[in-house]
Every structure is written in structure tokens, then in C-alpha cells.
C-alpha positions as CSV (number, residue, x, y, z in Angstrom):
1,X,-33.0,-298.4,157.9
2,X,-30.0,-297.0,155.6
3,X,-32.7,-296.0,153.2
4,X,-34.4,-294.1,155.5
5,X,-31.5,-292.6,157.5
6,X,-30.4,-291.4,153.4
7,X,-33.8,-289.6,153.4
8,X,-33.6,-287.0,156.0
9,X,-31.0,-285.4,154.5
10,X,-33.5,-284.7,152.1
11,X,-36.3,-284.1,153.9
12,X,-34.2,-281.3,156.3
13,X,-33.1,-279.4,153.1
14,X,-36.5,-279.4,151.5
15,X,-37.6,-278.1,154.5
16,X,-35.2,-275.3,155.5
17,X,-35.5,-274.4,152.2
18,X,-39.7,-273.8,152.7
19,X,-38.6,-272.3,155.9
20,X,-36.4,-269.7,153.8
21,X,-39.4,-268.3,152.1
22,X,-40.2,-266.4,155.2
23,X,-36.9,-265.1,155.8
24,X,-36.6,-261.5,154.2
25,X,-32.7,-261.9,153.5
26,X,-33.2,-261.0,149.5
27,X,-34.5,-258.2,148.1
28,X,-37.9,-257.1,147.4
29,X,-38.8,-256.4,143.6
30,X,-39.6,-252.7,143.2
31,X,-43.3,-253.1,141.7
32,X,-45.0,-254.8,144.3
33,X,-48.8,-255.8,144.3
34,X,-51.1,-252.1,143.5
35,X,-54.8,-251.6,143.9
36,X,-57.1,-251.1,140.9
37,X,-60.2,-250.1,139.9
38,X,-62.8,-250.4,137.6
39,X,-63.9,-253.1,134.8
40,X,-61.1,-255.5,134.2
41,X,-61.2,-257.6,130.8
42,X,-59.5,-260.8,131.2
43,X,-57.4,-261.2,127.5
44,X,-55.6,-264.6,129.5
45,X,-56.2,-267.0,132.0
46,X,-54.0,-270.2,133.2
47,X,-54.4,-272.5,136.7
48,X,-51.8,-272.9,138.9
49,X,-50.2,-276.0,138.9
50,X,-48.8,-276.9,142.4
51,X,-44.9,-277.3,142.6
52,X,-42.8,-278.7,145.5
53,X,-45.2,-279.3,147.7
54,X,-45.9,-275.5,148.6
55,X,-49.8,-276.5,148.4
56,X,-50.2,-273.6,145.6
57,X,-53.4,-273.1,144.2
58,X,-55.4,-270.4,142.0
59,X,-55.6,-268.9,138.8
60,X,-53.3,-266.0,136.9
61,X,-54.6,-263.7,134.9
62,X,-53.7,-261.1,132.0
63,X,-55.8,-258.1,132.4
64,X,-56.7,-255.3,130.5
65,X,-58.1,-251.8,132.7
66,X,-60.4,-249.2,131.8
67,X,-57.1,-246.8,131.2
68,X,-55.5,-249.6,128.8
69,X,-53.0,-250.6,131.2
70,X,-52.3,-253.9,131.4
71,X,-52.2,-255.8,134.7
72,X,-51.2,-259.9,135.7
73,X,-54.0,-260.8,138.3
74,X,-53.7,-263.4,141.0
75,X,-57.2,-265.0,141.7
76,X,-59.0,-264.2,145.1
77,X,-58.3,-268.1,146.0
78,X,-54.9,-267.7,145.4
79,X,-52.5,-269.5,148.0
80,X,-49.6,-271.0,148.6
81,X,-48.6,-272.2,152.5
82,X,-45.6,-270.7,152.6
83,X,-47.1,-267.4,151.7
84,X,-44.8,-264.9,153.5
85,X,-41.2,-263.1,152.8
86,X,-40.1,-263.8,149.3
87,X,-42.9,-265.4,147.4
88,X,-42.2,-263.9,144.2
89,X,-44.3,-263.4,140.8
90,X,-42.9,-264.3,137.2
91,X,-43.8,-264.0,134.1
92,X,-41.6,-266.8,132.1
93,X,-40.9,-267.6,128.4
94,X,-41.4,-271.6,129.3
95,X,-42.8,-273.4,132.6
96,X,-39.4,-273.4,134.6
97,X,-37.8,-270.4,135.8
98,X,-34.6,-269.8,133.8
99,X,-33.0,-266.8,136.4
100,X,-29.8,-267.4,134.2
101,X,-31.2,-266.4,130.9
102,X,-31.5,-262.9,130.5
103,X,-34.7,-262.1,128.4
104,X,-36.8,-265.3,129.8
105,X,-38.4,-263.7,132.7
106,X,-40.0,-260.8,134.0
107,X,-40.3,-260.0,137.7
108,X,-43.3,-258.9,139.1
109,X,-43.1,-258.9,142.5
110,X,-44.5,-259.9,145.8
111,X,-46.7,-262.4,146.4
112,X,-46.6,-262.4,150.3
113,X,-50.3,-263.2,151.7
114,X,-52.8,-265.7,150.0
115,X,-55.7,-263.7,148.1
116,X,-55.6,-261.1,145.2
117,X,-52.6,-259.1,144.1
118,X,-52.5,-257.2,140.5
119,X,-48.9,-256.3,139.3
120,X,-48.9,-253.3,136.7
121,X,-46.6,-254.5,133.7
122,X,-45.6,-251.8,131.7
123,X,-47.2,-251.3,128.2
124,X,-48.8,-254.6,127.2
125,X,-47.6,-258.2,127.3
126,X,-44.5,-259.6,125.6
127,X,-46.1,-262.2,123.9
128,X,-42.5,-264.3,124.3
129,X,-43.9,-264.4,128.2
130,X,-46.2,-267.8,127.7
131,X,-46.2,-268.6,131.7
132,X,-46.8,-267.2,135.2
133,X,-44.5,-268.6,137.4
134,X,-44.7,-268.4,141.9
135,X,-41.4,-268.8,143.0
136,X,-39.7,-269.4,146.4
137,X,-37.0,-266.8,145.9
138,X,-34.8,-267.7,149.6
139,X,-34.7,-270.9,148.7
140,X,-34.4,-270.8,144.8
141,X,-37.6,-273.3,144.2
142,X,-40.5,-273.5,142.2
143,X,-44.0,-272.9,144.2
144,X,-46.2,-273.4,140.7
145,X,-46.8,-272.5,137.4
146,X,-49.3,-271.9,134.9
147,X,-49.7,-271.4,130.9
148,X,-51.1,-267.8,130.7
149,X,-54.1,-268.8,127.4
């Protein structure tokens, strides 16, 4: 019984915390989720891996469009369940999220409704930017990650 009594704790945090990524209370990156068209080549591709039980799922993309701009793709079956407020998109320099570290991350923006988004990034890709990262930004957790190959 102590056990169990030590576990809600636990389980109320993880869960407020889940709860916060529907709550609007930080920011919203400037370059949110923009339309394209036309033929897309895909230069990377990398699965989502499912973090802290947010039930994420889908694949990231590096794109290349008919104007040579250069786009990160989220897959038309991406989803996460908490996918309101401040699901946020990354581009990383390793498979954790290092907000501390200048230079390790890129912001993309808004991830806030399951299904395809395309973030512009301008010029091409840093090749020090290895990972896309979804990320619970109320509540400072991981959502899920992928190696962009």
C-alpha cells in the first residue's frame, strides 16, 4: 500500500504535465505550419519514436520544393494525443532536446492538430541538425523523436 500511495504523486505530475500541453500559457514560435505546393523530393526521412506516453506516431521528413526551398514535413498519419496548445517541432543536434545549449536546436513551430504540417527552414539544412524532435513545451517533456536519414 505505501508503494502505491508513493506512486500517485507521480502519476498526478505526469499527468498535469500532459494536461499542460493544452494550455496556451507560452509562446507560439513565429513560423508556424505553411501550405505548399507542387513536387516535393524527400532528401530525409526518420519514424517517430513514441516518448512519455503521448501515443506519438508518424514520420518527419526533409524536403526539397520545386523553388529549392527546403521544408521539414510531418507525415499525413502524424499524431500525438495530446495534440493541442504547445506541441512544438525541433530540429535537434542529438535525440534529446538540449533547450540549454544554444546552437543544438532549431524551433520550428506548431504542431497543434494530428495530420500534415510543413515548416519552411530557411536556406537548407544544417547538417549538425541529425533529429526531429515533438516536444511538450508547457510541460517541458519529450512527445518523440526521430533520426532525420
Amino acid at each position: 500500500m505505501k508503494k502505491l500511495i508513493q506512486f500517485y504523486p507521480i502519476l498526478f505530475a505526469l499527468l498535469m504535465g500532459f494536461a499542460g500541453c493544452d494550455n496556451m500559457g507560452e509562446e507560439m514560435p513565429m513560423n508556424a505550419s505553411t501550405e505548399i505546393e507542387g513536387p516535393l523530393e524527400v532528401l530525409k526521412r526518420g519514424t517517430l519514436s513514441n516518448q512519455s506516453g503521448a501515443g506519438t506516431r508518424g514520420t518527419m521528413e526533409l524536403l526539397k520544393g520545386p523553388t529549392n526551398k527546403y521544408y521539414i514535413g510531418l507525415s499525413e498519419n502524424f499524431t500525438t494525443k495530446f495534440s493541442t496548445g504547445t506541441v512544438t517541432v525541433y530540429l535537434s543536434t542529438s535525440a534529446s532536446l538540449r533547450l540549454n545549449e544554444s546552437g543544438s536546436f532549431m524551433l520550428l513551430g506548431l504542431a497543434n492538430r494530428p495530420g500534415v504540417h510543413f515548416f519552411e527552414l530557411p536556406g537548407s539544412l544544417d547538417p549538425k541538425f541529425t533529429h526531429g524532435i515533438i516536444w511538450c513545451g508547457a510541460a517541458g517533456i519529450p512527445f518523440g523523436n526521430t533520426l532525420l536519414e
